[in-house]
C-alpha positions in Angstrom: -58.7 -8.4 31.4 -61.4 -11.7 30.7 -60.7 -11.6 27.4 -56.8 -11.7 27.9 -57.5 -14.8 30.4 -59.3 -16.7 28.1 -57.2 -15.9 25.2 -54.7 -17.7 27.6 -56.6 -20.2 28.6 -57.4 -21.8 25.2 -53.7 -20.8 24.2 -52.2 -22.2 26.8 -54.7 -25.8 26.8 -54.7 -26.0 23.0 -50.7 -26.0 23.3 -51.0 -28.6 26.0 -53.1 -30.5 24.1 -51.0 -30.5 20.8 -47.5 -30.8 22.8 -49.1 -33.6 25.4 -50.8 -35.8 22.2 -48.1 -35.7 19.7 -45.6 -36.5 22.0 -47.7 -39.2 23.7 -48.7 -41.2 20.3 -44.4 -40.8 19.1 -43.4 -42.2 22.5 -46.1 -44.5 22.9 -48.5 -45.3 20.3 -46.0 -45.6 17.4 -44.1 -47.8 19.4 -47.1 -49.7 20.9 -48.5 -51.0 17.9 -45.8 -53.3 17.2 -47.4 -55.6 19.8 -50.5 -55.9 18.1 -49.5 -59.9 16.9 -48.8 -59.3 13.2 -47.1 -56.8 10.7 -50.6 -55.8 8.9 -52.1 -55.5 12.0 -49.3 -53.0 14.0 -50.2 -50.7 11.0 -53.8 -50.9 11.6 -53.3 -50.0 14.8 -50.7 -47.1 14.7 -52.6 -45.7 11.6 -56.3 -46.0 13.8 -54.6 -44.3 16.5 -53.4 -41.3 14.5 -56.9 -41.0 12.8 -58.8 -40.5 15.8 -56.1 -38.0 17.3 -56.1 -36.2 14.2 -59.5 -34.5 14.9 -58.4 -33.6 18.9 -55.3 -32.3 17.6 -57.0 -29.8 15.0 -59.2 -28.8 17.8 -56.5 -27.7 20.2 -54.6 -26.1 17.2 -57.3 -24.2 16.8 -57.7 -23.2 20.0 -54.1 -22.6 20.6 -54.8 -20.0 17.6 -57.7 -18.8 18.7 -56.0 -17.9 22.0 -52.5 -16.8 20.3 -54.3 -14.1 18.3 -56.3 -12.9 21.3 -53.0 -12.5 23.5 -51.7 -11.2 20.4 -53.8 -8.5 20.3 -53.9 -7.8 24.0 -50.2 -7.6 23.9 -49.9 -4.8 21.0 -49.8 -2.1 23.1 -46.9 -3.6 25.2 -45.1 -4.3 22.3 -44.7 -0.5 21.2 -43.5 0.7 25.0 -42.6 -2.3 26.8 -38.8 -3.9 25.5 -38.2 -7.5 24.5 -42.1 -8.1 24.2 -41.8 -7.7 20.1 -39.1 -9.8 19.6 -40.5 -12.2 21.8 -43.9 -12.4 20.2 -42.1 -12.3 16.6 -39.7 -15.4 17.9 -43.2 -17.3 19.2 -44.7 -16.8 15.5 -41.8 -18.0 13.8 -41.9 -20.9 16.0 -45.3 -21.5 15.6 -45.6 -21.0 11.7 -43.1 -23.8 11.8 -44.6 -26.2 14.0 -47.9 -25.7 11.9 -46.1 -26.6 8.8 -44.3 -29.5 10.3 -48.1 -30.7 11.8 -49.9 -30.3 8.1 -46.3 -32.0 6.2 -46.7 -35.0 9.0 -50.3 -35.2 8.9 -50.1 -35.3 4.8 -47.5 -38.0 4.9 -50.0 -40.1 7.7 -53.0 -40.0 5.2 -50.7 -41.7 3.0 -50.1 -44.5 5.2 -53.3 -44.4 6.4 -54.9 -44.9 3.4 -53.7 -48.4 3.3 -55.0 -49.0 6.7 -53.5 -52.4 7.5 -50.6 -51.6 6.1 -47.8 -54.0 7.0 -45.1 -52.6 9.4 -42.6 -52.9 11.7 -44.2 -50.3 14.2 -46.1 -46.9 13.7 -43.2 -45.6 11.7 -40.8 -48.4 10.8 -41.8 -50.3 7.1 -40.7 -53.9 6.5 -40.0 -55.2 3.5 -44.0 -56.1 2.5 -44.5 -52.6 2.8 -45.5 -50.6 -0.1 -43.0 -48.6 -1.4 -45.1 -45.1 -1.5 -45.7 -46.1 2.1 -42.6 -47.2 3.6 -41.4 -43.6 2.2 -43.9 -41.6 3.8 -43.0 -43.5 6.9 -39.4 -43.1 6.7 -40.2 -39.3 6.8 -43.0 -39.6 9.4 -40.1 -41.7 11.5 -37.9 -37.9 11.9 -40.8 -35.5 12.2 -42.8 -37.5 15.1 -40.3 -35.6 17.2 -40.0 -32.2 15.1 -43.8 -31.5 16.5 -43.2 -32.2 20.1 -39.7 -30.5 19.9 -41.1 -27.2 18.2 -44.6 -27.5 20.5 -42.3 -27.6 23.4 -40.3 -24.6 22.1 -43.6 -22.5 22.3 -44.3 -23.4 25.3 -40.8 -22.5 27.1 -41.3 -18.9 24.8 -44.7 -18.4 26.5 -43.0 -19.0 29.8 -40.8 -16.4 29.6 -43.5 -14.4 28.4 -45.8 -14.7 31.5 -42.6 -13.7 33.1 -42.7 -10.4 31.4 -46.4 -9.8 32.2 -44.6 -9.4 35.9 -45.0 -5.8 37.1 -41.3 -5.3 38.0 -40.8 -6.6 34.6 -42.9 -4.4 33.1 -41.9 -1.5 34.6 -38.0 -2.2 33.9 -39.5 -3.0 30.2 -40.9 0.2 29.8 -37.6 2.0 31.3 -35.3 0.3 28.9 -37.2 1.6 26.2 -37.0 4.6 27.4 -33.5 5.3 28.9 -30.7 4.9 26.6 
């Protein structure tokens, strides 16, 4: 059972973390650095911001990971005798596989922007017109996706809800009978 609770502890903080941060710097810190005083400087700031979350947020993916494939394996055995728990964990790797691939698309486009540093801009995802072209395209893009990562993060967290719910004993127990009983 201790390695099942730490499998959900750094799941469940690493999720936090990446849910909790990306939502924070698209609510926030995109929005924020608009008040910095000038165009070349709101891009300094937004793409400062984003560098030093980048390293947090590939720590508490990891973790997250770390923990998923712990719980992962813990949960095998359930999966064969207890019903809903595969479709459950197969719904919670789609999900995730997909907000991993938003996260490495979004953090591709960001090192694009970033690369200019003080690039001009309207805010953290908003060009003007002295942006760079290559830029204010990345940014365009960067603009819809700031919310796919929170939206999918937060998906995986309402999915591992409902599966702490099925860790229940009554919900075990009615699990394992529905597998059984026609």
């Amino acid at each position: 059972m201790a390695r099942a609770t730490t499998a959900h502890q750094l799941h469940d903080l690493g999720l936090a973390a990446w849910f909790g941060g990306t939502l924070a710097n698209a609510v926030a810190l995109n929005k924020a650095a608009a008040h910095s005083g000038d165009a070349a400087s709101t891009g300094a700031v937004a793409n400062e911001g984003w560098d030093r979350w980048t390293p947090v947020n590939a720590a508490a993916i990891g973790a997250h990971l770390i923990g998923s494939v712990g719980l992962l394996k813990h949960d095998l055995g359930r999966m064969s005798v207890q019903k809903g728990v595969g479709s459950m964990a197969l719904a919670k790797t789609a999900v995730t596989i997909g907000a991993l691939g938003v996260t490495a698309y979004s953090r591709v486009l960001g090192r694009k922007v970033s690369q200019h540093h003080a690039v001009p801009a309207a805010d953290g995802t908003t060009p003007t017109a002295s942006t760079p072209p290559d830029v204010a395209a990345a940014q365009k893009k960067l603009k819809q996706l700031q919310w796919a990562v929170p939206a999918l993060t937060g998906a995986i967290v309402a999915i591992a809800s409902y599966a702490s719910e099925q860790y229940r004993p009554e919900e075990v127990h009615r699990g394992m009978l529905q597998r059984v009983l026609p």
